[in-house]
N, C-alpha and C positions, 0 to 999 in steps of 0.2 A: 510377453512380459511376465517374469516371477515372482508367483506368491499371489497374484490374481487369479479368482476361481474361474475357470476357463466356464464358458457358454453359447450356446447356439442364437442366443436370445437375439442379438444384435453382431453386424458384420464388424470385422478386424478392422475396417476402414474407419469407421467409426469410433471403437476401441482406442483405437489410434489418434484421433482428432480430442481425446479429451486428455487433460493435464492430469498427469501421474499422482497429485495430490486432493483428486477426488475420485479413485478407485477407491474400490476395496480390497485387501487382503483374506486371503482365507485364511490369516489367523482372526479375524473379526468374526468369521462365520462360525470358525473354533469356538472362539471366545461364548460365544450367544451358546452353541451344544452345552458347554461347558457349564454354563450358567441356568439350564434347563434343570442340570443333572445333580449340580450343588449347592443353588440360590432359594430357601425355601418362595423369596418374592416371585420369582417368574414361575406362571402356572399353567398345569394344562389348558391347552386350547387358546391361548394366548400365541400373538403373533408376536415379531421381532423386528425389525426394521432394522438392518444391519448398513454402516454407513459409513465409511470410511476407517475409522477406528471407532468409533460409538456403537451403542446398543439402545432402538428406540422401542421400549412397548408400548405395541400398536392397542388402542383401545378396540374390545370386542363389541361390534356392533351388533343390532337388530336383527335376526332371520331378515334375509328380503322380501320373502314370501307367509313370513309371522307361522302360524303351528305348520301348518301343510311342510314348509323348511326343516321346521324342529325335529320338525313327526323323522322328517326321512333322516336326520342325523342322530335319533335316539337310539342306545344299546339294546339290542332283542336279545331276552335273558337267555334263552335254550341257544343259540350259536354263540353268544359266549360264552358258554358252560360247557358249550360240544368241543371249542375250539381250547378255552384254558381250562377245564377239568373242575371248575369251581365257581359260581356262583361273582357276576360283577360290583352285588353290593351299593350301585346308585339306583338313588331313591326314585329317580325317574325312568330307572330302565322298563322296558314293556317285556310284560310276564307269557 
């Protein structure tokens, strides 16, 4: 089918069994890049729920595992500074 983002996630037979007017388009999925890039609303670390033609922002939940979580998704200042050349600048990065 054309203009549906092709996936492994679920079989063709399947794909097949649902009515064309609750795919999505990869201009939806466009649409959401797009709006990462030119929308000051949509923010980093912010999810998107891409849906037929709609764009849902998904509200940022809780660590599941609360700091131990945190801990392992927080910036370590010296590989980013090794890797971009300059210093990350949030407040919460580990020095």
């Amino acid at each position: 089918m054309p203009g549906i983002v092709p996936t492994k996630i679920i079989p063709q037979a399947m794909l097949d069994a649902v009515e064309p007017d609750c795919l999505t388009p990869i201009s939806t999925i466009v649409m959401a890049y797009d709006k990462f890039l030119s929308d000051d609303n949509y923010q980093t670390g912010e999810a998107v729920e891409c849906s037929v033609d709609k764009l849902y922002v998904v509200p940022q939940t809780e660590y599941s595992n609360g700091q131990a979580s945190k801990r392992a998704c927080t910036v370590w200042e010296p590989l980013f500074k090794m890797l971009h050349t300059e210093n990350s600048g949030l407040e919460d990065a580990i020095a």
